[in-house]
C-alpha positions in Angstrom: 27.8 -1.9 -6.8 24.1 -1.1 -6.0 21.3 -3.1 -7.0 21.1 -2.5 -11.0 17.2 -2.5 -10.3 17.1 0.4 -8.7 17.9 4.5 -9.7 17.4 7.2 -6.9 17.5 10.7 -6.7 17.2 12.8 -3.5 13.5 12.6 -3.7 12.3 10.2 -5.5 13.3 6.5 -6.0 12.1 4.1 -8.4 12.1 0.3 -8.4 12.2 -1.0 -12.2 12.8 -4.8 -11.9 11.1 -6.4 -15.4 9.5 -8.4 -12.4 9.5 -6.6 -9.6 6.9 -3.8 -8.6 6.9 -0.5 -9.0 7.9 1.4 -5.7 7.8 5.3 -5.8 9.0 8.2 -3.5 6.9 11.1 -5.6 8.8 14.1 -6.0 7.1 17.3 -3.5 6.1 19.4 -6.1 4.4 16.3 -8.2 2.7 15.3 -5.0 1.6 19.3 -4.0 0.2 19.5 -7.7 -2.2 15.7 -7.7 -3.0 17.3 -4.5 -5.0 20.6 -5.7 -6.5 18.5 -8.3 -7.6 16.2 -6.9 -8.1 17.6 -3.6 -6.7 14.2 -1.7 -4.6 14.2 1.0 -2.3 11.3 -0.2 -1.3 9.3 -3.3 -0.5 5.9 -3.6 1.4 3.5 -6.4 0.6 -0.5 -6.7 2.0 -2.8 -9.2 1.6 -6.3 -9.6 3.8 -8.4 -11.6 4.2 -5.3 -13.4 0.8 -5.5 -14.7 -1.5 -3.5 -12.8 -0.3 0.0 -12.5 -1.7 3.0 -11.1 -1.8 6.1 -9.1 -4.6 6.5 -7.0 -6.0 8.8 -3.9 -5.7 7.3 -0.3 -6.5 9.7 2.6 -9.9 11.2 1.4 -10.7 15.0 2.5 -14.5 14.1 2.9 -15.9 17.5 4.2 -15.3 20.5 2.0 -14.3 17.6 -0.8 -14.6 19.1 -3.8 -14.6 15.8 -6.5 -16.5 13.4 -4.2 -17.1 11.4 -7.5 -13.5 11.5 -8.6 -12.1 10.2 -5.5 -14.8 7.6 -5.0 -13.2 5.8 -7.5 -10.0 5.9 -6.2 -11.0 4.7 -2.9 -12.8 1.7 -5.1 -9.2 1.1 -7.0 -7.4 0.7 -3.4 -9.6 -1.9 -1.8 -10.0 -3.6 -5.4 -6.7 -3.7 -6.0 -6.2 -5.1 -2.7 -9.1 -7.8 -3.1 -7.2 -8.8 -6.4 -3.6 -9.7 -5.0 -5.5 -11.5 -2.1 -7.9 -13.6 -4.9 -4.5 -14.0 -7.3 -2.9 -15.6 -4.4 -5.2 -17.6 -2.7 -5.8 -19.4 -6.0 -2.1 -19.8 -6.4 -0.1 -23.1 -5.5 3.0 -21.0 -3.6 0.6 -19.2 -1.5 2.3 -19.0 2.2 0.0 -17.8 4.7 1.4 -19.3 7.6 3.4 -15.7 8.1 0.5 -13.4 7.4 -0.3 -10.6 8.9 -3.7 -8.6 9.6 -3.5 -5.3 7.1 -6.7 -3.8 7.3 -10.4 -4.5 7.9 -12.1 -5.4 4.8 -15.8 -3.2 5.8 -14.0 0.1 5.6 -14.7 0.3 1.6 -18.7 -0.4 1.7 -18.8 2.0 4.8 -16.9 4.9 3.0 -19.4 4.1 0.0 -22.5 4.2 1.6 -21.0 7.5 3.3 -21.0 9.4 -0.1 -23.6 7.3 -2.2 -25.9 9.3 -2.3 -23.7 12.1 -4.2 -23.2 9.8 -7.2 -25.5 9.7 -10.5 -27.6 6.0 -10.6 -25.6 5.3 -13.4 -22.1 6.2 -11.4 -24.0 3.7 -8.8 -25.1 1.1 -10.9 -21.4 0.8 -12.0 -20.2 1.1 -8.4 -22.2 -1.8 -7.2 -21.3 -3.7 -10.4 -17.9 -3.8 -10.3 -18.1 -4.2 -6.4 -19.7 -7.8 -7.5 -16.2 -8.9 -9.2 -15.8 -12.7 -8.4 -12.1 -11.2 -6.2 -14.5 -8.7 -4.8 -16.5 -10.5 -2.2 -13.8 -12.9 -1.8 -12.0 -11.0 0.7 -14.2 -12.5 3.8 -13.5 -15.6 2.7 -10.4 -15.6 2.6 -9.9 -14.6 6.1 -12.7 -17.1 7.5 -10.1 -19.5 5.5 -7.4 -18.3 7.4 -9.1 -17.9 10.9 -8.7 -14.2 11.5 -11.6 -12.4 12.5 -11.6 -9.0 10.8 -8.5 -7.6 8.5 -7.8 -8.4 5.0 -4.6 -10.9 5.2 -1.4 -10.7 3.7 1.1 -13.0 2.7 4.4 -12.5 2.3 4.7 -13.9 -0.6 1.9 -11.4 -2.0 3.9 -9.7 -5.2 3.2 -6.0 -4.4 3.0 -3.1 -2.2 0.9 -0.5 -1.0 2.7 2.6 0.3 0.8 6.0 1.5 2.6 9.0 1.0 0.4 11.8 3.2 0.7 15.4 3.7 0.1 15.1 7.5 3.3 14.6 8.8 5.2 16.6 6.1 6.1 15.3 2.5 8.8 12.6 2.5 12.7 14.0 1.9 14.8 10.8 1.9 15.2 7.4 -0.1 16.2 3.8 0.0 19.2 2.5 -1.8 20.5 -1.3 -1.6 23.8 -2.3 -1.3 25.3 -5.0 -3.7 23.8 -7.9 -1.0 20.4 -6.3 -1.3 20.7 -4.7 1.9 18.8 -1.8 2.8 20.5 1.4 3.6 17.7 3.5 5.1 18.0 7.0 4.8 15.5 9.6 7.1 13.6 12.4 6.0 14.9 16.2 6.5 11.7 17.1 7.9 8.6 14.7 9.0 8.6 11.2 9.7 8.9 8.9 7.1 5.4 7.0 6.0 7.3 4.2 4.6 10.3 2.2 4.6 11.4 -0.5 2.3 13.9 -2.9 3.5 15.2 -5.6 0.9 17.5 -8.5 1.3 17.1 -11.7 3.5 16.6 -10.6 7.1 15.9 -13.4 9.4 12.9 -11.9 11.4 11.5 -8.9 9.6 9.4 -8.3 13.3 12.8 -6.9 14.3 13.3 -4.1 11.7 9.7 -2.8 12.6 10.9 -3.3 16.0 13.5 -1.1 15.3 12.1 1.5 13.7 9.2 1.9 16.4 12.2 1.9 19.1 13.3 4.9 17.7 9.9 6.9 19.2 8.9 7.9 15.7 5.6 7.3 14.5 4.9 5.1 11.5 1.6 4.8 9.5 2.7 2.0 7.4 6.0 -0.1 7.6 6.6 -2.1 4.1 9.5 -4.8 4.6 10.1 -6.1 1.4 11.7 -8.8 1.0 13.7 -10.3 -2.2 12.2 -8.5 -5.4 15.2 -9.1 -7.7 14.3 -12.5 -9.7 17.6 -13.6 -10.7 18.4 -14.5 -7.4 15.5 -13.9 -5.0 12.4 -15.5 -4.2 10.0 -12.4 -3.9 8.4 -11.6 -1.0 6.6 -8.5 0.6 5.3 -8.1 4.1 3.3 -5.3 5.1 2.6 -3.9 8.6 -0.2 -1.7 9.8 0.0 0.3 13.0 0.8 -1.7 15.8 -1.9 0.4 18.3 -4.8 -0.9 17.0 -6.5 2.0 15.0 -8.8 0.5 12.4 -8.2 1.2 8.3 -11.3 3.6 8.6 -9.7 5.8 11.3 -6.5 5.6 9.3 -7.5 6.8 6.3 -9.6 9.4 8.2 -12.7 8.0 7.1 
């Protein structure tokens, strides 16, 4: 019997553990839609602990952009939501980052600021620059001069959520991920495009090998997402996110 936690259709899969987070595959014509209006190139859904919800633009159109202001504060909610889980969990006494790994550099948000500053109101600024001065805001340096890495925000695995692009580049996702009663991942490809994320759940010894795997396979991946054990009844919850393995910087990702 599949994991209770979980309902899929063709296109669009939906994690809805009371603990777990929230994990979408967005439907194609939802996705083409958030697309014209906010003229984005991507979407992305965070959750954590089921607190801290919310769709937001990734891969910014900057020329020809036609709500510079609008997706300025996306960008902001990204890098802020990723500042957050870092600050939650660097605070908290189960923090293990002796498996991290490097997700992306931590400059890219206060360069893709400055880049389109000067299009914003001084009262759209003033707020920028306050809310940029969040005690989990600044944080993020510190926390990888803590851990000794010299540029990247760090993740842990035991970091309760997920960040998952879903861009238009490579051709909207057409697949989905179902568990088996273990927990097991069962991962199904897209029709058409390579996928831009894969969620693998249950207790895999080395999660290097799945991404190993799926890299084998001479397919492309922007972001692999190995998640690891989100069911709390018998799981321990833990996430692990991997970047590209070629070195491209978060900047050049997001075509910033």
């Amino acid at each position: 019997m599949p994991n209770q936690y979980w309902r899929q259709t063709d296109l669009k899969t939906v994690h809805t553990g009371s603990h777990g987070s929230i994990i979408s595959i967005y439907d194609p014509s939802e996705v083409r839609e958030r697309l014209e209006r906010y003229h984005v190139e991507g979407l992305i859904s965070t959750d954590l602990d089921g607190t801290l919800k919310s769709s937001v633009a990734l891969r910014m159109a900057l020329e020809g952009m036609k709500h510079p202001r609008h997706a300025l504060r996306n960008m902001y909610w990204v890098f802020r939501t990723m500042a957050h889980v870092l600050y939650q969990w660097t605070q908290s006494p189960h923090s293990a980052f002796s498996d991290a790994v490097v997700l992306a550099q931590p400059s890219s948000f206060e360069k893709w600021v400055n880049s389109v500053y000067h299009l914003l109101s001084a009262g759209e600024q003033e707020q920028v620059l306050s809310a940029a001065q969040q005690p989990y805001f600044p944080r993020m340096d510190d926390v990888m001069r803590h851990l000794g890495a010299s540029q990247g925000i760090v993740v842990s695995r035991n970091i309760h959520a997920v960040v998952a692009p879903v861009t238009s580049d490579l051709g909207f996702v057409r697949g989905y991920s179902q568990t088996d009663n273990k927990g097991n991942t069962i991962l199904r490809h897209a029709a058409e495009g390579d996928i831009q994320r894969i969620c693998h759940f249950g207790d895999t010894p080395d999660d290097l090998r799945v991404g190993d795997a799926l890299r084998a396979d001479g397919k492309k991946y922007d972001l692999i997402a190995v998640c690891r054990s989100l069911d709390p009844r018998y799981c321990d919850r833990r996430a692990t996110i991997f970047m590209p393995q070629d070195g491209r910087p978060l900047a050049e990702f997001l075509g910033i």
